[in-house]
N, C-alpha and C positions, 0 to 999 in steps of 0.2 A: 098038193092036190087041192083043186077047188079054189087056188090063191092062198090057202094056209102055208104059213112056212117059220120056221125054225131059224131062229137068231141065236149066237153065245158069243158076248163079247171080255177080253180081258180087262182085267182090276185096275189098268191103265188107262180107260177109255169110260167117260162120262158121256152116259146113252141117256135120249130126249125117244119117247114113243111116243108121236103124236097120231091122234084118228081124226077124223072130220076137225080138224082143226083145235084139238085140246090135248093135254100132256095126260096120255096113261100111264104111262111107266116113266121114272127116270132114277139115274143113281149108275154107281158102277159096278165095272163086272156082270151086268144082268145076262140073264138067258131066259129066252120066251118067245112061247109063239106068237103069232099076228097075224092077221089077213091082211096080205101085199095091196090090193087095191084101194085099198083106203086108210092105209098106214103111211107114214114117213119118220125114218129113222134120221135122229139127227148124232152125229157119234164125233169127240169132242176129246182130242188129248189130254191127260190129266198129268204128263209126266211134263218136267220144266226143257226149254225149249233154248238153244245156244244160237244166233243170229249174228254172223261177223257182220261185220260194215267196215267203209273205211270212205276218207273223204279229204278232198284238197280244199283246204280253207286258209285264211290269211289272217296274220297279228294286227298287233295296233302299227306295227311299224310297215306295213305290207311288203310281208315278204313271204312267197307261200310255204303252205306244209303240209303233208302229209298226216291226214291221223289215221290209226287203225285201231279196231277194239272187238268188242264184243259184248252182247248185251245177253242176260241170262231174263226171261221170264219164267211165268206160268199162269193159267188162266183159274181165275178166284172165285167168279161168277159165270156159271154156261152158259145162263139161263140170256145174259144180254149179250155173250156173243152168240147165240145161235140167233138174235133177233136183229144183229145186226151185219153179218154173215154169213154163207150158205152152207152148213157142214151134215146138209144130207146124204146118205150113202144108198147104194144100190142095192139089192140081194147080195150080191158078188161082193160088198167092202168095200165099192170103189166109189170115190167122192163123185156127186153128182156134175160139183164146178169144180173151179179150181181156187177160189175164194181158202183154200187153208193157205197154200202159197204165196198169197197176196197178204195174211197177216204178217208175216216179219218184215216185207218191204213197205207198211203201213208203218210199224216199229222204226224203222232206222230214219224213214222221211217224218217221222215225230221227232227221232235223236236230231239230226243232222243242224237244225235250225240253234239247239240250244249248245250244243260243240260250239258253231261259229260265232254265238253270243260270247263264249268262253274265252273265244282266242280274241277277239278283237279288243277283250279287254287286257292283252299280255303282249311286250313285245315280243322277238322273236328267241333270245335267247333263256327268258322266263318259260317261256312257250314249248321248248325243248326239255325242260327238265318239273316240268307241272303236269306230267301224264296225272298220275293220283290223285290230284286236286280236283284236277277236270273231271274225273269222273266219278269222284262224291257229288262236286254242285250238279252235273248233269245229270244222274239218277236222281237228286233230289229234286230236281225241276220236274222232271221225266211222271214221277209216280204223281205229279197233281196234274198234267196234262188233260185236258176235258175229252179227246178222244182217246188216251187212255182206260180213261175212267170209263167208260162207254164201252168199253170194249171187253171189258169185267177183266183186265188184266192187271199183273204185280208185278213190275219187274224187280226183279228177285236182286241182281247185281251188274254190275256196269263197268267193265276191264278198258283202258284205254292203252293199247300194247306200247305204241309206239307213236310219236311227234317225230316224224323227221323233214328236215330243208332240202331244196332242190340240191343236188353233187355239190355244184359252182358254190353256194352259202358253204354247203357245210366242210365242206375243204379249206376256205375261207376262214369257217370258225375252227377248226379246228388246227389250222394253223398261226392263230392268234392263240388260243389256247395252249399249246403246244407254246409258243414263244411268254405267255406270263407265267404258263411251267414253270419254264427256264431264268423267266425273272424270277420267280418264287426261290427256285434252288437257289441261282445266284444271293440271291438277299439273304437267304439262310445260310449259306455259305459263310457269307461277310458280316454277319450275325453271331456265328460262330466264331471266327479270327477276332469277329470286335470283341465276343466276351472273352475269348483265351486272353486278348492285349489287355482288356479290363483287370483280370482272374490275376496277369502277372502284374499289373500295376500295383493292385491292390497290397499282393504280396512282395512287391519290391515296398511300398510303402508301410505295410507292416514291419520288413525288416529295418528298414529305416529308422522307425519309429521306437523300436529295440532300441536299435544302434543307440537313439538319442536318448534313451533312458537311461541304457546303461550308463554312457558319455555322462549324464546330468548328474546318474548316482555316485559316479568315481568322483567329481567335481563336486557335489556333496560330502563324500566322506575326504578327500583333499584338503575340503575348507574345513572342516569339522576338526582334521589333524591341525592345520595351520591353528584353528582356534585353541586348540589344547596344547598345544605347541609353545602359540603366544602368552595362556592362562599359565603355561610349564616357568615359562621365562619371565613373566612380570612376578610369577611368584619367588623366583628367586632373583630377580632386581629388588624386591620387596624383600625378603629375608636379607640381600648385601646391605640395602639402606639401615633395617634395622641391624646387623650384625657391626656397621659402621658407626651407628648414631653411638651403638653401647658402648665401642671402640673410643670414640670420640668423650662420651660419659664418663670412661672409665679413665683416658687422657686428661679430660678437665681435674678429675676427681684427685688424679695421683700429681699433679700440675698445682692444685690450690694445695693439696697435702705440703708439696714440697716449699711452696709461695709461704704457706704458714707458717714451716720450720724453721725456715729462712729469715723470716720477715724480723726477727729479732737480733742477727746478725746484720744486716744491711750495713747500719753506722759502725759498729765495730770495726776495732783496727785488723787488719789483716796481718799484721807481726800477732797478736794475741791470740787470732785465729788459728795462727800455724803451730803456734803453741800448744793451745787447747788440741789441738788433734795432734800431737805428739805425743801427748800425755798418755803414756801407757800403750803406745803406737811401737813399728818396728821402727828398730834403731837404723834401717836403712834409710825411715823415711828422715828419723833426730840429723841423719847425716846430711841427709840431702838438702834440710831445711838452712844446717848451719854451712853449709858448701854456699847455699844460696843467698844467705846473708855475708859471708865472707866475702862473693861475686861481688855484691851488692856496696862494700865498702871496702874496693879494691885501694882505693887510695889512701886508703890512712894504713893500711900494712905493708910494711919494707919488704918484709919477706919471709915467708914458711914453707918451712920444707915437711913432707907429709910421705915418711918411709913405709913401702907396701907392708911390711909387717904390720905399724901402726894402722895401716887403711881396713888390712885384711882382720887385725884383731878387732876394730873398729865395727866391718860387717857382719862379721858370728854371729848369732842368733842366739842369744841367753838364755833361750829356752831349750837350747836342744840339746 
């Protein structure tokens, strides 16, 4: 009535009350009245705001691609966007322009410039698999932008969903892909068979190496026999020599014995000899001796005759 009228806005929405051109009210959530004709409400989302985009841009190696994302803000300062866009509302709640709908396409034609700074510094298969990268540098470029700043906004976070290649690319790459796969397996494959041939080399040459120890220790302990063997046998060529020499010692020894015994008979007559060993001798030897002197001087005897009685009383043994 009269142009008074009754405002209540929610805890979402940062309210500007201006009158004859100066700020009466502001803050959120308010409720109050005001006289319409010379009031203007400025009403200004507080809650953070999701803006997809998406944009064909090309690498360093030009080849296009597709990016798609999303850009999350929220506005930090009202005070300069309501000064530098029109977010007056009507009694009714309804925006006077259309000026709220034009801030996110202000948003994505700030993004757009520094994406394609992004790509052109990537070829194209870097380019596909650098969503996350891109879109750290690009929010950080983002939040020092001078019409950002102007605009009292923050952008909060920066999603870049997807990089993809025209079909033709990426059938292309994925069929290269696909094919160093398959080199990939094959080389692990051959990797594998190499190390199993390695794994039995190793263990053939381990056995081997047994084998030759063993081989070396028997031929150690072989020579080791041979050596005790030959120490068995020189020591008894050594015990022959000396069991020989004493032999021989004990030869010389009973040799000079006999030579000294002797040595006194040499000139001696051998009829006195035979004598002297008759002497108290068997009478078979007295016989044999006088048989052998009788032989001895056959020719001076005609003739004797020697009756077995005579012979046989002759051999008797006087002592028995």
């Amino acid at each position: 009535m009269f142009g008074i009228r009754y405002a209540k806005f929610s805890p979402s929405h940062y309210v500007l009350h201006f009158s004859k051109g100066a700020i009466r009210r502001e803050g959120q959530g308010l409720a109050f009245f005001y006289y319409s004709p010379s009031s203007s409400i400025v009403l200004i989302p507080m809650a953070s705001v999701g803006v997809p985009f998406a944009f064909l841009e090309t690498t360093s190696d030009f080849q296009t691609v597709t990016i798609q994302g999303q850009l999350t803000y929220r506005v930090v300062d009202h005070k300069k966007l309501a000064r530098m866009l029109d977010f007056t509302v009507l009694p009714n709640g309804k925006y006077v322009t259309d000026d709220f709908q034009k801030l996110p396409e202000r948003l994505v034609n700030e993004i757009q410039p520094l994406v394609r700074a992004e790509m052109q510094r990537l070829p194209l298969k870097q380019a596909l698999v650098s969503a996350e990268p891109i879109s750290i540098a690009v929010l950080a470029n983002l939040k020092s932008v001078p019409a950002v700043v102007e605009l009292g906004l923050d952008p909060m976070g920066l999603n870049i969903q997807s990089v993809r290649a025209n079909p033709e690319i990426a059938s292309a790459l994925e069929a290269e892909a696909r094919e160093s796969l398959q080199k990939q397996a094959d080389e692990a494959i051959y990797a594998r068979r190499k190390a199993a041939v390695e794994q039995e080399r190793t263990i053939k040459e381990s056995e081997l190496q047994t084998e030759l120890a063993i081989e070396a220790r028997k031929r150690e302990i072989r020579e080791r026999q041979m050596q005790t063997e030959i120490a068995i046998e020189q020591q008894r060529a050594a015990l022959t020599e000396e069991r020989l020499a004493n032999e021989r010692k004990e030869a010389d020894g009973r040799a000079y014995a006999i030579e000294a015994l002797l040595k006194p008979l040499q000139n001696a007559d051998p009829k006195t000899l035979m004598m002297l060993a008759a002497q108290g001798g068997d009478p078979r030897q007295m016989i044999a001796l006088a048989f052998q002197e009788m032989a001895a001087n056959a020719g001076k005897i005609g003739e004797l005759n020697i009756s077995p009685e005579l012979l046989n009383g002759l051999l008797q043994n006087p002592k028995r």
